[in-house]
N, CA, C and O atoms as a printed pandas DataFrame, in Angstrom:
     atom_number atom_name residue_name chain_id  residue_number  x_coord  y_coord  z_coord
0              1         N          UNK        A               1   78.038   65.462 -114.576
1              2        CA          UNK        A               1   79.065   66.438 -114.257
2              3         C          UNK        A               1   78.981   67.637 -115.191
3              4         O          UNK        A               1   79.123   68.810 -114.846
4              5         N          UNK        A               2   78.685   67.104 -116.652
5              6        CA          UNK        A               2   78.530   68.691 -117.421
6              7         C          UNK        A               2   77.330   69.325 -116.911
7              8         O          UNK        A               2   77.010   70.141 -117.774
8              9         N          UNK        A               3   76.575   69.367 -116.038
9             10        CA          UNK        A               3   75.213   70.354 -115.494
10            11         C          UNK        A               3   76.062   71.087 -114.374
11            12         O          UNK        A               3   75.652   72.157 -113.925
12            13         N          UNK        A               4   77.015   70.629 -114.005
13            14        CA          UNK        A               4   77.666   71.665 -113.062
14            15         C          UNK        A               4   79.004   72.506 -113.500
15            16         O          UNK        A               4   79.878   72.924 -112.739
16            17         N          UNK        A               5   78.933   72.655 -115.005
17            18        CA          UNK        A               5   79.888   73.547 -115.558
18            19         C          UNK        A               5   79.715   74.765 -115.497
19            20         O          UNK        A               5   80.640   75.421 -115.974
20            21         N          UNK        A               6   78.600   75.509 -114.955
21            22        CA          UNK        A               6   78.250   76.402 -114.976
22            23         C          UNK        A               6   78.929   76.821 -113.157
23            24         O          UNK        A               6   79.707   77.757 -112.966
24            25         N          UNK        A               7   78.553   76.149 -112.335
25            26        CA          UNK        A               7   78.895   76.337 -111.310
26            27         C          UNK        A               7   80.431   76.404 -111.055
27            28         O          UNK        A               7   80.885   77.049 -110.110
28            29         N          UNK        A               8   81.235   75.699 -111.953
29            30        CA          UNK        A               8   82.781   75.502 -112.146
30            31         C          UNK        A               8   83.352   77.084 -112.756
31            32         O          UNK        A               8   84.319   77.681 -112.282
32            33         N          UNK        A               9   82.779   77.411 -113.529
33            34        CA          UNK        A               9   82.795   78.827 -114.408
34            35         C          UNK        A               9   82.412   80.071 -113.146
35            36         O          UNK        A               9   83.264   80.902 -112.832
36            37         N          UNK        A              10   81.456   80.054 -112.703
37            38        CA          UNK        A              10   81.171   80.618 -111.644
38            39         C          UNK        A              10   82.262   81.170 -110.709
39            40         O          UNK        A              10   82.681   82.313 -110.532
40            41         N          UNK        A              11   82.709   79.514 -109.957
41            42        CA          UNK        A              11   83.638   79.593 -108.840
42            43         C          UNK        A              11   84.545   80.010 -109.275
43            44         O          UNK        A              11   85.152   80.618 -108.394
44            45         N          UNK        A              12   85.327   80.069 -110.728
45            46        CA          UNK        A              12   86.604   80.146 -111.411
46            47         C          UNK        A              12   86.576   81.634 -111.437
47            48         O          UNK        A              12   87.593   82.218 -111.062
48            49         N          UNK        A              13   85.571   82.307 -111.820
49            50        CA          UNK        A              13   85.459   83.673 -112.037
50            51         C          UNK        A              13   85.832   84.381 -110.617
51            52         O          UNK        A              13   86.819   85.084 -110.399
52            53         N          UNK        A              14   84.904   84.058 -109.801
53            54        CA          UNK        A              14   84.468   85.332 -108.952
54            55         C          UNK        A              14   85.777   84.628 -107.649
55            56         O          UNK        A              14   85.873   85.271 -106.604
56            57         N          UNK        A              15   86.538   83.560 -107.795
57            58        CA          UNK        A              15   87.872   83.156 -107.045
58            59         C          UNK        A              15   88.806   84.399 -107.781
59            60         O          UNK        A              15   89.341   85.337 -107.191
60            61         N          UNK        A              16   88.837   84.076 -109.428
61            62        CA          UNK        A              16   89.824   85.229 -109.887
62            63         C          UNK        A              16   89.478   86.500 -109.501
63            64         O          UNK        A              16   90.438   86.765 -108.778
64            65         N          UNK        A              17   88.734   87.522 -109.481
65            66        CA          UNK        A              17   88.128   88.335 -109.115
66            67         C          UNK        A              17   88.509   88.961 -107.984
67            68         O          UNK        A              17   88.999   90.088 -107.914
68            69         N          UNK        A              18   88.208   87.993 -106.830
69            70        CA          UNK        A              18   88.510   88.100 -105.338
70            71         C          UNK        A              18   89.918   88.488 -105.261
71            72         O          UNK        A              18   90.270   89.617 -104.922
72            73         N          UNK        A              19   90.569   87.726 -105.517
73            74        CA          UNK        A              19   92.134   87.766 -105.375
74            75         C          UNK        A              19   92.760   88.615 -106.272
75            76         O          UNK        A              19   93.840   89.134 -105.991
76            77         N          UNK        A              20   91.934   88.898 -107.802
77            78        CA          UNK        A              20   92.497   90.342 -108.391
78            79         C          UNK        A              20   92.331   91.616 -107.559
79            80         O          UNK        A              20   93.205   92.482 -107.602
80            81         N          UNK        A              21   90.890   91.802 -106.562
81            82        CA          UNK        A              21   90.303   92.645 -105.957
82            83         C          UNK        A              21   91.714   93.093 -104.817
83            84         O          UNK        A              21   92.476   94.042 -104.635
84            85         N          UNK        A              22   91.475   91.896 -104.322
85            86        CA          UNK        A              22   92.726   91.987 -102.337
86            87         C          UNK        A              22   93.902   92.109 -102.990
87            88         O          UNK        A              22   94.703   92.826 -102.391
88            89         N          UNK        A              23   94.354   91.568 -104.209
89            90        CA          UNK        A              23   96.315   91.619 -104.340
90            91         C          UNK        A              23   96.364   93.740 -104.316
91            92         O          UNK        A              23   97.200   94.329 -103.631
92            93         N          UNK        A              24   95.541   94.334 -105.000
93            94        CA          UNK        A              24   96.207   95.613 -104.866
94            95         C          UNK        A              24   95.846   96.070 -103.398
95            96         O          UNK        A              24   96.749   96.738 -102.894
96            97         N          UNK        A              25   94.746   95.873 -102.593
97            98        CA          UNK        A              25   94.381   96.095 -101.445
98            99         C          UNK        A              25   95.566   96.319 -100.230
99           100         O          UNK        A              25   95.944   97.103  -99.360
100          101         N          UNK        A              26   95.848   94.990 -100.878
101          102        CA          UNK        A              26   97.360   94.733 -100.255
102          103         C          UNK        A              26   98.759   95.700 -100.315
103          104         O          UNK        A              26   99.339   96.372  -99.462
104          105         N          UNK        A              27   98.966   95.473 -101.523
105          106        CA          UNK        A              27  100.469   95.777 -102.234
106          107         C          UNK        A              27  100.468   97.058 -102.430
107          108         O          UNK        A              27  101.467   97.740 -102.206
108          109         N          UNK        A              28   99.372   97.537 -102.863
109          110        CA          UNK        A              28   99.169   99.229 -103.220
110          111         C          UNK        A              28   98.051  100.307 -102.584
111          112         O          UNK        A              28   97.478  101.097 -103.334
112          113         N          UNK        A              29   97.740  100.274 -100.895
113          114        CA          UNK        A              29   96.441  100.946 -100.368
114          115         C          UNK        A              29   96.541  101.765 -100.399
115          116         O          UNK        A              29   95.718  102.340  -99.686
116          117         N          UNK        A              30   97.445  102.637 -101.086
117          118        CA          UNK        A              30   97.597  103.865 -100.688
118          119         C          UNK        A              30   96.807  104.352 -102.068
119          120         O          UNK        A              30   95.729  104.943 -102.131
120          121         N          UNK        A              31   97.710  103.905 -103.201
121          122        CA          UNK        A              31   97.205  104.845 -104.412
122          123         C          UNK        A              31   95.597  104.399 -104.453
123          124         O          UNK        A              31   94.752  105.270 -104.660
124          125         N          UNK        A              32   95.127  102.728 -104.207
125          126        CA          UNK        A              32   93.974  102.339 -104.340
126          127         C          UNK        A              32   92.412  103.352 -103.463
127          128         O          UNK        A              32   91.299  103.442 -103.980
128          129         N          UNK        A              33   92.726  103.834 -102.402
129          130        CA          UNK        A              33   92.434  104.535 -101.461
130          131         C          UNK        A              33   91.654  105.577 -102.166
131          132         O          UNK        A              33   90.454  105.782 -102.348
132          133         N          UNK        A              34   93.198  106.394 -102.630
133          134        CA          UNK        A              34   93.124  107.745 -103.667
134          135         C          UNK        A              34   92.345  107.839 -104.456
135          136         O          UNK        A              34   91.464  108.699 -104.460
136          137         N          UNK        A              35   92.558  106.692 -105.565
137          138        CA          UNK        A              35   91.866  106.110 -106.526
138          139         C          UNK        A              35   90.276  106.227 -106.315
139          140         O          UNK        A              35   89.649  106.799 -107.206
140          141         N          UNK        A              36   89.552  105.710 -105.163
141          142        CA          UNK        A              36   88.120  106.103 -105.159
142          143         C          UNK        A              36   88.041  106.580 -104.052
143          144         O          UNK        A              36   87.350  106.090 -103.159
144          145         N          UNK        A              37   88.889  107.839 -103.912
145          146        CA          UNK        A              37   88.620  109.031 -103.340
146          147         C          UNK        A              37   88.064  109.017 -101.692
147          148         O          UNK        A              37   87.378  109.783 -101.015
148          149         N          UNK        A              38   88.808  107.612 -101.438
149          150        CA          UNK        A              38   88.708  107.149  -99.631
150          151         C          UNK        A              38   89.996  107.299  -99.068
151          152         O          UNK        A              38   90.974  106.672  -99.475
152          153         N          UNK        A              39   90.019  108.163  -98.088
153          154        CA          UNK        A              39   91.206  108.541  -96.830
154          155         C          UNK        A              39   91.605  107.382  -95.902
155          156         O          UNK        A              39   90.990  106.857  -94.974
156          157         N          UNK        A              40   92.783  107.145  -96.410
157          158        CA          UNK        A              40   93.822  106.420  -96.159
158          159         C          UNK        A              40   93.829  106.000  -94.903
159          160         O          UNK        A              40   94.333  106.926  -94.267
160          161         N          UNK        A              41   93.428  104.719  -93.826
161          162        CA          UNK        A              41   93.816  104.986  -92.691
162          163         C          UNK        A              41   95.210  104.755  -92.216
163          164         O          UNK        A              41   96.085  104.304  -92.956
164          165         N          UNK        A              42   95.354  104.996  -91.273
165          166        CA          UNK        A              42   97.048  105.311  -90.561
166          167         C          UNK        A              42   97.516  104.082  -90.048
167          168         O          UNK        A              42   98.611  104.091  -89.486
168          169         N          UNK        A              43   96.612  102.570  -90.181
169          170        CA          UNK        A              43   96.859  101.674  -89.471
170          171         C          UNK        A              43   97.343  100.341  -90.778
171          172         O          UNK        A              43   96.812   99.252  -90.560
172          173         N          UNK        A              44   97.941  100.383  -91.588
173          174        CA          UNK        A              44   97.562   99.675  -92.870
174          175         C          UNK        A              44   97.154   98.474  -92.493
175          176         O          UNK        A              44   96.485   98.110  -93.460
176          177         N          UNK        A              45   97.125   97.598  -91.683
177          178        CA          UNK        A              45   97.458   95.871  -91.448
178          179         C          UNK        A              45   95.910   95.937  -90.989
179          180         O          UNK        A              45   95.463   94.945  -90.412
180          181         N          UNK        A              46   94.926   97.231  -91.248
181          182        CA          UNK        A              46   94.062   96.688  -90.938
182          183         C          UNK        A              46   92.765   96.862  -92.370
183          184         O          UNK        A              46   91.600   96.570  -92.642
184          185         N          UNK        A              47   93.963   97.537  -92.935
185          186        CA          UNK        A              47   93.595   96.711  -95.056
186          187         C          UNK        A              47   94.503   96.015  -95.041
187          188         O          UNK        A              47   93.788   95.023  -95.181
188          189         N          UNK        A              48   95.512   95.585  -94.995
189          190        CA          UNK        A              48   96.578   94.717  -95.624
190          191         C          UNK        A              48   95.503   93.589  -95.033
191          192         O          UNK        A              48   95.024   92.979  -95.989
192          193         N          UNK        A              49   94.987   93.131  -93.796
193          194        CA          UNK        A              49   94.591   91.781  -93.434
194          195         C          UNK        A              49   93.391   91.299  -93.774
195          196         O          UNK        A              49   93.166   90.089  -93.804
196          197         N          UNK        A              50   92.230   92.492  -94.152
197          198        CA          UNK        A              50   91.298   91.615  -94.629
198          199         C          UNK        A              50   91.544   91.503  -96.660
199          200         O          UNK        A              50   90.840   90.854  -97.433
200          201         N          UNK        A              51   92.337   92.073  -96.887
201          202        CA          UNK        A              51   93.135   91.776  -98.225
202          203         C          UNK        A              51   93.170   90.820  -98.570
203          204         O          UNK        A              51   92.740   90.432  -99.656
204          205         N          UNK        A              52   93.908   89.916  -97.393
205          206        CA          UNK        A              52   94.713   88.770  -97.426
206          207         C          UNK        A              52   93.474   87.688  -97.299
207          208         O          UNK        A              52   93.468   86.596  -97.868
208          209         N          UNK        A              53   92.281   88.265  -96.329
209          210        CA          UNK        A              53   91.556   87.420  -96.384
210          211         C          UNK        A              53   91.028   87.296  -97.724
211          212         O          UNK        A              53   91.241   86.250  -98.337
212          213         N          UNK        A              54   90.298   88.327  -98.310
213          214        CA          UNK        A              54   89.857   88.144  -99.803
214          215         C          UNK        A              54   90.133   87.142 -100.748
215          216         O          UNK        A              54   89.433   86.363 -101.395
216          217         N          UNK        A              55   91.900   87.469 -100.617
217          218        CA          UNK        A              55   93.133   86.519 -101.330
218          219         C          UNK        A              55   92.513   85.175 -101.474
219          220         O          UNK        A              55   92.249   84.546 -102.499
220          221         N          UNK        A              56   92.268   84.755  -99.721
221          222        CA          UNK        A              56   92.578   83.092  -99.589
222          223         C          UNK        A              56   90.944   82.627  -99.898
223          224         O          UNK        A              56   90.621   81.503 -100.282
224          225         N          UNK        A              57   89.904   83.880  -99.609
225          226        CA          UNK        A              57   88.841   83.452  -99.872
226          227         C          UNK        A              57   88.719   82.879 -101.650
227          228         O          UNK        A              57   88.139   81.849 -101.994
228          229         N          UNK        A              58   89.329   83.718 -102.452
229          230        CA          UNK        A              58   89.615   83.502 -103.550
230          231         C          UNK        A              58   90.086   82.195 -104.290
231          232         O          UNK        A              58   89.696   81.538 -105.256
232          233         N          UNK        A              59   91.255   82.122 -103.247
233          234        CA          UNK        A              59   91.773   80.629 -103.505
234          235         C          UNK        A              59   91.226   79.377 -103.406
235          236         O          UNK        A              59   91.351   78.307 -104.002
236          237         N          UNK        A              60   90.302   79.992 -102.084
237          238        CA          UNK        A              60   89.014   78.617 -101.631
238          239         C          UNK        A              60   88.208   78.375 -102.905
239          240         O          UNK        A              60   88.120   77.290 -103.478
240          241         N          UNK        A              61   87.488   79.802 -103.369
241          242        CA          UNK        A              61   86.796   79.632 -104.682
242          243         C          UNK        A              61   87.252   78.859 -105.795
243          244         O          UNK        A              61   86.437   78.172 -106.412
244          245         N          UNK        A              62   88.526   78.890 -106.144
245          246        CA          UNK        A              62   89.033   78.293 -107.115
246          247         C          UNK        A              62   89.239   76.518 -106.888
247          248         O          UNK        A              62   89.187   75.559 -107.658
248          249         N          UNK        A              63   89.406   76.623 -105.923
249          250        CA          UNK        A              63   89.640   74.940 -105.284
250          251         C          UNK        A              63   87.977   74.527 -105.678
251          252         O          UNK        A              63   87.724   73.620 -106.471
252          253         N          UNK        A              64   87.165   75.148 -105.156
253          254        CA          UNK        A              64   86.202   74.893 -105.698
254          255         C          UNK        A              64   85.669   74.508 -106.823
255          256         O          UNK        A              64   84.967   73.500 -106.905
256          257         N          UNK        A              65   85.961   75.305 -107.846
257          258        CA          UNK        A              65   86.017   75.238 -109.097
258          259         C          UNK        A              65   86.500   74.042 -109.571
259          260         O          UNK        A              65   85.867   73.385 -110.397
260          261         N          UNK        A              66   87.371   73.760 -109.206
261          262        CA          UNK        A              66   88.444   72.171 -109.770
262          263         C          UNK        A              66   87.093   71.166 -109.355
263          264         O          UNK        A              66   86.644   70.612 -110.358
264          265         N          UNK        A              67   86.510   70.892 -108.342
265          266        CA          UNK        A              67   85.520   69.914 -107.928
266          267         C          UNK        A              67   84.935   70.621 -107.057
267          268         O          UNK        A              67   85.399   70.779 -105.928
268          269         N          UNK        A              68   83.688   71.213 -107.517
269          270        CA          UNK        A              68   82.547   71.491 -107.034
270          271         C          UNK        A              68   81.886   70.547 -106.232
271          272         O          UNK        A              68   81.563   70.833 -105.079
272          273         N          UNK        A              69   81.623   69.305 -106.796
273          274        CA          UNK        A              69   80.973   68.190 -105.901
274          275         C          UNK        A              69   81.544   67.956 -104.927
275          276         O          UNK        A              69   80.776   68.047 -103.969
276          277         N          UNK        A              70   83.000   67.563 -104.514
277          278        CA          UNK        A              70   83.863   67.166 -103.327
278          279         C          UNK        A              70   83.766   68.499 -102.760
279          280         O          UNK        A              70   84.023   68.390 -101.561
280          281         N          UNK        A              71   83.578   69.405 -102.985
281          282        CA          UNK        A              71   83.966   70.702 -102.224
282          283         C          UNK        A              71   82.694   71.607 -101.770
283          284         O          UNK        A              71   82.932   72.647 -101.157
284          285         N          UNK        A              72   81.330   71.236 -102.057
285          286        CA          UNK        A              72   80.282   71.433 -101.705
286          287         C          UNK        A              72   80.096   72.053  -99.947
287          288         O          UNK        A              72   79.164   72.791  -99.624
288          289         N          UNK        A              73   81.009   71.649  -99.120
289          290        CA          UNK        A              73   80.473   71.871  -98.279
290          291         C          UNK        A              73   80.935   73.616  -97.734
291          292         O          UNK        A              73   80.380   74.521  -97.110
292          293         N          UNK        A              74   82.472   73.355  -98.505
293          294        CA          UNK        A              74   82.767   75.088  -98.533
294          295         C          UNK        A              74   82.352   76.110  -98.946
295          296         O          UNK        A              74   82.912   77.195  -98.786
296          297         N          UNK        A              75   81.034   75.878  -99.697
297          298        CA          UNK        A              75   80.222   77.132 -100.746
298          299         C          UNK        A              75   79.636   77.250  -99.444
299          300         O          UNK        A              75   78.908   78.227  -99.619
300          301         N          UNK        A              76   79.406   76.752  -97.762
301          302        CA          UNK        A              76   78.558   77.553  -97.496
302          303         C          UNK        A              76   79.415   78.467  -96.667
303          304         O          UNK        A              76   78.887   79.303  -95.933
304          305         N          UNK        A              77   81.019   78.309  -96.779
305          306        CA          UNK        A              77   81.713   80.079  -95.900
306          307         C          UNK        A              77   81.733   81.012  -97.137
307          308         O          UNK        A              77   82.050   82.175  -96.885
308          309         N          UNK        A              78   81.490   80.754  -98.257
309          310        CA          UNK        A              78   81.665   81.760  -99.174
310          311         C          UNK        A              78   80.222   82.308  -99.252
311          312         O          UNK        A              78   80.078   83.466  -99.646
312          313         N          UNK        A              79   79.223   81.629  -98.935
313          314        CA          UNK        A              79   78.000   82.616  -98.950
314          315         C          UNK        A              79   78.406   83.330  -97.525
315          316         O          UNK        A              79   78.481   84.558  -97.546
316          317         N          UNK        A              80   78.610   82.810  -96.583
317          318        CA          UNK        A              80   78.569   83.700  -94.921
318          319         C          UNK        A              80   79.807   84.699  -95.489
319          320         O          UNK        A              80   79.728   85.862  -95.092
320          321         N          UNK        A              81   80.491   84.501  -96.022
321          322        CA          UNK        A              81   81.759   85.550  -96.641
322          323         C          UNK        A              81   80.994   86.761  -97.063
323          324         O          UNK        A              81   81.117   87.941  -96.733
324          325         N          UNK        A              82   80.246   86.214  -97.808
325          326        CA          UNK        A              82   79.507   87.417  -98.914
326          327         C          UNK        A              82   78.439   88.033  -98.080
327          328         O          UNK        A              82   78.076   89.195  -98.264
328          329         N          UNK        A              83   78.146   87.581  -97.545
329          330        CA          UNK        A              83   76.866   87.685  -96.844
330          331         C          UNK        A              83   77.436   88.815  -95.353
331          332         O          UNK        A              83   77.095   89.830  -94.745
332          333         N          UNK        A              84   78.220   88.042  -95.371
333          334        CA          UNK        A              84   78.865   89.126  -94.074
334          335         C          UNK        A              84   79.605   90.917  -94.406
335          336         O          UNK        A              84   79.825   91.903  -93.702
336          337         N          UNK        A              85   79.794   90.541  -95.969
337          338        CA          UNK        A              85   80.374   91.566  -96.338
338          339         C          UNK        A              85   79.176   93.104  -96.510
339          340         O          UNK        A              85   79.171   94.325  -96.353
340          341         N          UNK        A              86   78.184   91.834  -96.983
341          342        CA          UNK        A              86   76.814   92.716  -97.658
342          343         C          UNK        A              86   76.521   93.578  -96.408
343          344         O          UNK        A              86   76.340   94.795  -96.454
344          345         N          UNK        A              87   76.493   92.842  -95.313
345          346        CA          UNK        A              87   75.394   93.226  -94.001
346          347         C          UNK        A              87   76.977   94.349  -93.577
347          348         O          UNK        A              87   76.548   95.493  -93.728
348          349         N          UNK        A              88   77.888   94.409  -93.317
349          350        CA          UNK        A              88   78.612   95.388  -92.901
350          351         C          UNK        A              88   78.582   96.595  -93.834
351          352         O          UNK        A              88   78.491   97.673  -93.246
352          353         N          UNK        A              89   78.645   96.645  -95.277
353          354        CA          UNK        A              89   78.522   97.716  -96.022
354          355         C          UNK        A              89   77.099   98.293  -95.888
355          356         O          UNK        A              89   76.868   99.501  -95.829
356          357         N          UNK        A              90   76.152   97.310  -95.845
357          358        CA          UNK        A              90   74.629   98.429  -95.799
358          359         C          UNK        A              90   74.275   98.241  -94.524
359          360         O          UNK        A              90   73.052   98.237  -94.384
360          361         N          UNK        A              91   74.769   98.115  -93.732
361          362        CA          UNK        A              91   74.619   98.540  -92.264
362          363         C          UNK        A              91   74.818  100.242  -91.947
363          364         O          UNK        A              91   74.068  101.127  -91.535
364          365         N          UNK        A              92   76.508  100.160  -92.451
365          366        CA          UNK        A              92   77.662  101.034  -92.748
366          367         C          UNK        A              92   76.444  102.162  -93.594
367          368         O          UNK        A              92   75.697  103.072  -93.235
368          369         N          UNK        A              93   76.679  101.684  -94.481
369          370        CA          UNK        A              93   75.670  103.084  -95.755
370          371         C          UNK        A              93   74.409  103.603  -95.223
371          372         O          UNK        A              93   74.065  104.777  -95.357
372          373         N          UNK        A              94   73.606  102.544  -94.507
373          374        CA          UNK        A              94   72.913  103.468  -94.182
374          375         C          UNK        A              94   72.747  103.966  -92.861
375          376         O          UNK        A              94   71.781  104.720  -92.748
376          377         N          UNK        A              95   73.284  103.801  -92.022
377          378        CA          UNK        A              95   73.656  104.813  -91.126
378          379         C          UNK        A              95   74.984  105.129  -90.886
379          380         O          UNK        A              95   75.298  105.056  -89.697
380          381         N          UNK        A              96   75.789  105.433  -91.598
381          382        CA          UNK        A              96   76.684  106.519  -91.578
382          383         C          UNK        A              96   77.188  106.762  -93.149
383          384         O          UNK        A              96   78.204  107.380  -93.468
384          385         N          UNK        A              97   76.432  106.258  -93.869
385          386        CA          UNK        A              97   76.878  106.489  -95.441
386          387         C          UNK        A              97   78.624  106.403  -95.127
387          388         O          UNK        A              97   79.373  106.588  -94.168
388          389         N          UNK        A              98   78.786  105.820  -97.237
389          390        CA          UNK        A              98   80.174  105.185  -97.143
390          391         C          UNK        A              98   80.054  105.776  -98.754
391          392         O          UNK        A              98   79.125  106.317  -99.354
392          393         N          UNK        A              99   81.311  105.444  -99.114
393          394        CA          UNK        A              99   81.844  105.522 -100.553
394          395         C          UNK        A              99   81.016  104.855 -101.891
395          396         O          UNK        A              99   80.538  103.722 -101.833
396          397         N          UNK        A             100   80.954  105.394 -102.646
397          398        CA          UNK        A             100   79.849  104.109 -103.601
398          399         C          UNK        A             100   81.104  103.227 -104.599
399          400         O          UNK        A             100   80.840  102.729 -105.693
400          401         N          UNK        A             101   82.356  103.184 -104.000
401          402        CA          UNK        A             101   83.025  101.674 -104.196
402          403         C          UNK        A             101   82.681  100.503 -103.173
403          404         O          UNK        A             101   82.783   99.309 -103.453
404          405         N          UNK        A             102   82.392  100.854 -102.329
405          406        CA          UNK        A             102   81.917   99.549 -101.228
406          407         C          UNK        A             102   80.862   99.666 -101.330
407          408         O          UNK        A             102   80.497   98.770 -100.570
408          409         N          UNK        A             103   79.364  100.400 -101.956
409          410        CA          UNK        A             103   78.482  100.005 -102.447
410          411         C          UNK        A             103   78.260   98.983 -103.816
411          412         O          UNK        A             103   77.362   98.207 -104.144
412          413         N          UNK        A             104   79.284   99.312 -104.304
413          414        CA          UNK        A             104   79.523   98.624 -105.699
414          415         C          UNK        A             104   80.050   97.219 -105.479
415          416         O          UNK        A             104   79.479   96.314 -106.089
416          417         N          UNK        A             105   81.077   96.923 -104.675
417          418        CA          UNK        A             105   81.542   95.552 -104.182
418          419         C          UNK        A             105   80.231   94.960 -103.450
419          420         O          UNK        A             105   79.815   93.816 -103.636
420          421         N          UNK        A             106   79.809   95.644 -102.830
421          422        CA          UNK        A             106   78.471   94.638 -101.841
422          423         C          UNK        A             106   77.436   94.440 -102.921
423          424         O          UNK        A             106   76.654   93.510 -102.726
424          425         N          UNK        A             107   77.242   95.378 -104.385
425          426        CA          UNK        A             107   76.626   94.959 -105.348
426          427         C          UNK        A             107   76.261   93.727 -105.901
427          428         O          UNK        A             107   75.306   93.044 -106.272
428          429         N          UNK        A             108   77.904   93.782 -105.735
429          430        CA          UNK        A             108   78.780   92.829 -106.598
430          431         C          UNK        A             108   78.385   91.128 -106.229
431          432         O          UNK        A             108   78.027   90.106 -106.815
432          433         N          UNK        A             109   78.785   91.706 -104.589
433          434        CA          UNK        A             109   78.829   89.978 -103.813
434          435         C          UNK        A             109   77.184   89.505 -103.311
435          436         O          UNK        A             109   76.917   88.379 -102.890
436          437         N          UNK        A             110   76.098   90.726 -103.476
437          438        CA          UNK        A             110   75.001   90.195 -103.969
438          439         C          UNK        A             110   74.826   89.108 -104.991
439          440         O          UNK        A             110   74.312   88.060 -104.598
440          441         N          UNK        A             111   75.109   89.193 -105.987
441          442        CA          UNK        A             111   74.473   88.156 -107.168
442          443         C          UNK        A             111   76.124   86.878 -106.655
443          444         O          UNK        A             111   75.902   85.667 -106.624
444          445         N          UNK        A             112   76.996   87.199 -106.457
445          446        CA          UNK        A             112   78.106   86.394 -106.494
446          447         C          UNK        A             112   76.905   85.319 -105.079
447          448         O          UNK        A             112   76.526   84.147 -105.077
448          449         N          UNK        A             113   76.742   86.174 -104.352
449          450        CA          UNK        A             113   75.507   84.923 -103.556
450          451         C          UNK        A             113   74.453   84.643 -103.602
451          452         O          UNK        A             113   73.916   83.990 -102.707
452          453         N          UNK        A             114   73.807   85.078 -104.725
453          454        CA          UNK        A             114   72.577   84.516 -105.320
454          455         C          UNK        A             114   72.867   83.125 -105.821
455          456         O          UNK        A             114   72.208   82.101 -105.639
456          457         N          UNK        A             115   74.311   83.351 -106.681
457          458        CA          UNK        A             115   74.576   82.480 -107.448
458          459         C          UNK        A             115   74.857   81.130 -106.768
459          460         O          UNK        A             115   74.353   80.021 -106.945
460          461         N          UNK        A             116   76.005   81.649 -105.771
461          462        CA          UNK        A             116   76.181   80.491 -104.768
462          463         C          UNK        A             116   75.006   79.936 -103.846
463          464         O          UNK        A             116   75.015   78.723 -103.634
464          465         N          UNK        A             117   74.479   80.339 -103.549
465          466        CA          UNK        A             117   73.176   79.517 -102.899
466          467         C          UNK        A             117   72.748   78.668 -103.938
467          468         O          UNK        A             117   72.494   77.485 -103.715
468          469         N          UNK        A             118   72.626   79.278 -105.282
469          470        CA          UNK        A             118   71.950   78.307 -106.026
470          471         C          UNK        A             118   72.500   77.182 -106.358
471          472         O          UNK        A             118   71.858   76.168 -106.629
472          473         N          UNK        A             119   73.811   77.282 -106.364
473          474        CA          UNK        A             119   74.932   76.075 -106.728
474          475         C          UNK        A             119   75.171   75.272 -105.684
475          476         O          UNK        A             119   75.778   74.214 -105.846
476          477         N          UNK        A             120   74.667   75.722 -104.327
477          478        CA          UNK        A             120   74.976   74.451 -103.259
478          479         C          UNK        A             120   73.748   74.045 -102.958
479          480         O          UNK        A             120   73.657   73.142 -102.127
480          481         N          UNK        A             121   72.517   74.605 -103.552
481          482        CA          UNK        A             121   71.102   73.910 -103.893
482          483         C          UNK        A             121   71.118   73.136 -104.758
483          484         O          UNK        A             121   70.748   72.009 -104.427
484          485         N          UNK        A             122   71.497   73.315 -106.103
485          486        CA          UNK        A             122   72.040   72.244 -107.214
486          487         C          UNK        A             122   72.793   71.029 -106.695
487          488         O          UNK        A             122   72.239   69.935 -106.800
488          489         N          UNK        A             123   74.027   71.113 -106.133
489          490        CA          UNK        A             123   74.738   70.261 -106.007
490          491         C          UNK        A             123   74.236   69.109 -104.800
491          492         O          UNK        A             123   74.831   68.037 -104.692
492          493         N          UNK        A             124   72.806   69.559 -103.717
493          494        CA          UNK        A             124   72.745   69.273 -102.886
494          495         C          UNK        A             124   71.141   68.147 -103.234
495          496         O          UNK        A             124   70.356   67.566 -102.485
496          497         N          UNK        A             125   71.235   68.253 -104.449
497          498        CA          UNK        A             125   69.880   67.785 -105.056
498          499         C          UNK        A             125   70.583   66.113 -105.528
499          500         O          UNK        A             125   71.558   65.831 -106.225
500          501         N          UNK        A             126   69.914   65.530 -105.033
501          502        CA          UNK        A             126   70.329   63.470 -105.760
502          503         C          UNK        A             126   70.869   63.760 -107.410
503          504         O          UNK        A             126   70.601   64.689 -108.173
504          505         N          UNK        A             127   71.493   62.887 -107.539
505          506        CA          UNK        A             127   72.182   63.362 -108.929
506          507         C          UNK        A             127   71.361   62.229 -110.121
507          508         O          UNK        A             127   71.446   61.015 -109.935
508          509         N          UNK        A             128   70.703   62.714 -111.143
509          510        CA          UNK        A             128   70.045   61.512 -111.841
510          511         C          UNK        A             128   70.911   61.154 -112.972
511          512         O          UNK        A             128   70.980   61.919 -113.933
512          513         N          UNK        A             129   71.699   59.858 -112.935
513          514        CA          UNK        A             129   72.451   59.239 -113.143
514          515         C          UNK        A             129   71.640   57.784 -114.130
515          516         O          UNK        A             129   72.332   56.848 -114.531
């Protein structure tokens, strides 16, 4: 179990992260918007909701974290999470270019799924006991 402390640290991080990311997404889109210099759309619930998704994705991460081994099978919506996020932002950027804060988040959830692939490759390996 201590060879998968790293993977526990991992999930603990980038769960906090997530849900630090979506709570202002949520609560504050307006100034956040401003903030990196992206125009506000007129519809909020359609940031307020994938916010919320972030949130719970977050929460999944952290559940994770508590037991990685029992929870193995959920690292693989958090790679399709990340993975889905990546392919909409550089879809997005490069043909119609976007903000370089959603270049920076799809940065981000690059290595956050490097990492996770590697941890549900780890965990998916016989355990030598």
């Amino acid at each position: 179990m201590k060879d998968h402390l790293w993977i526990k640290i991992l999930f603990a991080y980038v769960g906090v992260v997530e849900f630090a990311v979506g709570l202002p997404f949520l609560l504050l889109p307006g100034p956040v918007f401003s903030l990196a210099g992206i125009p506000l759309i007129d519809r909020l619930e359609f940031v307020q909701f994938p916010a919320l998704l972030i949130m719970v994705f977050g929460l999944m991460m952290l559940n994770i974290a508590r037991d990685p081994v029992r929870h193995q099978q959920l690292i693989i919506y958090c790679c399709l999470f990340k993975a889905a996020f990546i392919y909409v932002v550089v879809f997005n950027w490069l043909t119609k270019g976007l903000p370089l804060l959603w270049l920076l988040f799809a940065s981000l959830d690059a290595i956050y799924l490097i990492g996770f692939i590697i941890a549900y490759l780890k965990l998916k390996q016989p355990s030598s006991t």
